[in-house]
N, C-alpha and C positions, 0 to 999 in steps of 0.2 A: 504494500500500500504506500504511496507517495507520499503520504502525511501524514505518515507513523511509524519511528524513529524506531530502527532495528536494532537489537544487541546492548539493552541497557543493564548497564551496570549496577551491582550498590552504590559505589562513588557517584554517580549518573544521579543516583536516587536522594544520596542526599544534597548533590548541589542544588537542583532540580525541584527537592521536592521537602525536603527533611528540614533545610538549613532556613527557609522561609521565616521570621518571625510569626508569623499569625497560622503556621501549621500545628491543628489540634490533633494528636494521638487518635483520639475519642470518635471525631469524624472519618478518621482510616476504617472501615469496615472492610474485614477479609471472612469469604466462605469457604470451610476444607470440611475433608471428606477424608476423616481419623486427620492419620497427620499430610496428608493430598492438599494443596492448595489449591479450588475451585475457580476464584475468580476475586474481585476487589471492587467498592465502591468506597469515590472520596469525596465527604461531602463540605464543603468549605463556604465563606461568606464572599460578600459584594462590595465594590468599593463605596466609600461614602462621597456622598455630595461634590465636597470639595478635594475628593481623592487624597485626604492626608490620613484616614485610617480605616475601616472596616464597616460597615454597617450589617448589621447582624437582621434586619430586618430581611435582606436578600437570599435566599439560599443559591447555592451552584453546585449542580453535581460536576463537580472536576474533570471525574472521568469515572467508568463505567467498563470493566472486563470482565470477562467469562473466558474458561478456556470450552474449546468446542465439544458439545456432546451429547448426546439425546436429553440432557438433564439442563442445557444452556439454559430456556429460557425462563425454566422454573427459578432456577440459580439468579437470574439475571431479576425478575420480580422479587426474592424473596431479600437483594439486598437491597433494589431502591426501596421497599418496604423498610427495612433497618434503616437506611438514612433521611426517610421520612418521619421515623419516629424520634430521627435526629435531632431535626432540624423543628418539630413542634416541641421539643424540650426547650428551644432556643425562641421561641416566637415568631419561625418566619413566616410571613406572610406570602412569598411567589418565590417559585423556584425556577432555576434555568439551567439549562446543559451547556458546561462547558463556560457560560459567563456572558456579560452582557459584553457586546461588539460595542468599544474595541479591546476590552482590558477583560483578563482573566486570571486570577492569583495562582495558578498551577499551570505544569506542564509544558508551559512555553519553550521551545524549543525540542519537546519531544513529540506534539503531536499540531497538527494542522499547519502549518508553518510560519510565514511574517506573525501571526494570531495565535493562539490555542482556544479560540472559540468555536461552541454548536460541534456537529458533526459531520463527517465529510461524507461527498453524496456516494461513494464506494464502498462507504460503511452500512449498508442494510440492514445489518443484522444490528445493529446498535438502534439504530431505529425504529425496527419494528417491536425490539423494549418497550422502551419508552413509548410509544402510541399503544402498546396495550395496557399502560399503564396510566395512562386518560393524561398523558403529555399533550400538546399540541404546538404544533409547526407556529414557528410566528415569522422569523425573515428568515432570508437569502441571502447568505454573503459570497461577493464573487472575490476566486481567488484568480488573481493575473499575475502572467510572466511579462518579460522583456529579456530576451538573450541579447546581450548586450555587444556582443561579436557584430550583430546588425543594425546598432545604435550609429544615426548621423546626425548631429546637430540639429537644432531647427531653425530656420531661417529663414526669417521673413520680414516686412515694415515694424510690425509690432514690437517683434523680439530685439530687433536694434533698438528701438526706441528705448525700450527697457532696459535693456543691457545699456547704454549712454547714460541712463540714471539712477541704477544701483549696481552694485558691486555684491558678488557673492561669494564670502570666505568659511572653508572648514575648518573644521575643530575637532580632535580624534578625545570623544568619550567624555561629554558634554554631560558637566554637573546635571543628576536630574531635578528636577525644580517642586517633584511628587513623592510623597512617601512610598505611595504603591508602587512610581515607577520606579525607585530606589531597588525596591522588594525585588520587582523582577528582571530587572536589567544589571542588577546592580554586579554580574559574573559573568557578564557579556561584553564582546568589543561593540564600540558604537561610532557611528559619525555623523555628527553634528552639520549643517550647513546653516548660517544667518545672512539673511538676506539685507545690505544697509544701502541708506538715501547717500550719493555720494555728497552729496552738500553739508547735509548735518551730520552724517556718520551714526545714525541711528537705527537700530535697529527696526525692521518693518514684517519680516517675515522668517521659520525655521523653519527646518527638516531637519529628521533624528532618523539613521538606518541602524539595524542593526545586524550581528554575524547572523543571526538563525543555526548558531551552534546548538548541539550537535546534530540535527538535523537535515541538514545542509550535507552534512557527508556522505549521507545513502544518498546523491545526487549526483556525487564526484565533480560539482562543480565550486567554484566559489564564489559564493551568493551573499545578499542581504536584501532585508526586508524593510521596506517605510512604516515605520511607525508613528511619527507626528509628523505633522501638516499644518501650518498656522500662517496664514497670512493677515496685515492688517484689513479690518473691517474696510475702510474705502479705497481699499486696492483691485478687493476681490472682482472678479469678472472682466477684468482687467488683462487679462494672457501673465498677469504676476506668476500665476501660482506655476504653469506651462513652460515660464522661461526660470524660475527656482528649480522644477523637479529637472527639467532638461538640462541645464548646468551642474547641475550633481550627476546628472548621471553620466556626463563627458567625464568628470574630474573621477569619480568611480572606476570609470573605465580603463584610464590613464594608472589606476592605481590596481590591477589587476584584476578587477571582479568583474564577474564573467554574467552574474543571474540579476536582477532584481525581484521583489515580487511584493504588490501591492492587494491586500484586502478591503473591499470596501461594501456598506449595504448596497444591495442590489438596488434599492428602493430611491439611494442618494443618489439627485439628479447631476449636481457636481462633478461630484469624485466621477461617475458615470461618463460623462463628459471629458472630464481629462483626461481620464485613461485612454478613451477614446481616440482621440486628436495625437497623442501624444506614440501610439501604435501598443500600447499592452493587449494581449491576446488574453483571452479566458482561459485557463486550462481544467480548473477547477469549483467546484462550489459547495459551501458549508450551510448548514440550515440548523438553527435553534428553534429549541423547545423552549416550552412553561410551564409551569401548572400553578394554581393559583393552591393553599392549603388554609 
């Protein structure tokens, strides 16, 4: 499967998963069969508000394993049942698979890729769980490549225009400015891009890639993922954001990496948009669940 990360190690598990501050033992449920380990559910919380700690209001099944067997799917019910009596010990009021798009406090880098959100559409059997377990579908996230080997600048009235009046510098592993994103970046290579007015030398727009370790290795290429996108509010619509992601991804290119790969809602007309114009292909797509308790 291309969005789930082969040969994982303990060291794996505890950078990944263990070392996490806001990893609860409690929410690790594991089913075995004597001393047979069956399958695993992890159930964990949601970012708050202003993304500096937890809200415990949210549940998120992390992730969701069985190993294969005539007894899968019984196995597979009887432990989102355990992590639903989890999570009403805890008050939550709506659960999601995997996290709400675009943050997920697990997994990252072992399953889905640039994300670790919902489920990937090659995963069936993960979803026909979950829908018999009165989940239900809510978005679409599409996963896009760019092979970068086919990357040419873009070049047009606009883009010089813009390029004449800001300047775009990186920055290799850009303080993160979130507690959660601390959490989960904070054991990954990253690259920062800030986008500045050449007049005033102020900042107006970022991008944050990061390696998509270890993940990225059952690919054999060398990849990263976009993870933040901010441009300022009276710029947008503007080909800002177009000539930001295309100047990173020359200087990228320049610095040997070979993949990029953007997640975005299906739903977002935007993001929708510039991937578009910009040439990323679909290759993939993720779909989250709900359930309200």
């Amino acid at each position: 499967m291309r969005g789930k990360f082969q040969g994982i190690r303990p060291a794996i598990w505890e950078q990944m998963v263990f070392s996490k501050p806001y990893f609860d033992p409690q929410g690790l449920i594991l089913a075995f069969d004597q001393q047979q380990p069956l399958g695993f559910v992890h159930a964990s919380f949601g970012r708050s508000e202003n993304e500096q700690g937890l809200d415990r209001t949210k549940g998120i099944i992390s992730q969701l394993m069985v190993l294969e067997s005539e007894q899968s799917e019984g196995i597979a019910a009887g432990l989102l049942q355990q992590a639903e009596i989890y999570f009403q010990k805890h008050h939550v009021k709506s659960i999601v698979v995997g996290g709400h798009f675009p943050s997920a406090p697990f997994y990252l880098g072992l399953y889905g890729g640039s994300r670790a959100v919902g489920i990937l559409t090659e995963d069936q059997r993960s979803k026909d769980w979950f829908v018999a377990a009165n989940y239900v579908e809510e978005d679409q996230i599409l996963v896009r490549h760019w092979h970068l080997n086919d990357f040419r600048p873009l070049i047009d009235r606009q883009q010089m225009m813009i390029g004449r009046s800001f300047i775009i510098e990186a920055q290799l592993d850009p303080v993160p400015t979130k507690w959660c994103d601390a959490c989960n970046f904070g054991m990954s290579s990253r690259t920062g891009f800030t986008l500045k007015d050449r007049k005033t030398s102020q900042p107006v727009g970022t991008l944050v890639y990061w390696d998509m370790e270890p993940l990225v290795k059952n690919w054999g290429v060398n990849g990263m993922g976009l993870v933040e996108l901010w441009v300022q509010p009276e710029l947008r619509q503007k080909g800002v954001a177009k000539y930001m992601v295309g100047e990173s991804l020359r200087q990228l290119k320049q610095h040997g990496v070979a993949l990029v790969e953007i997640q975005h809602l299906e739903k977002d007309p935007a993001m929708t948009s510039l991937c578009n114009r910009l040439g990323f292909q679909t290759i993939d797509a993720v779909s989250t669940f709900v359930k309200l308790i």
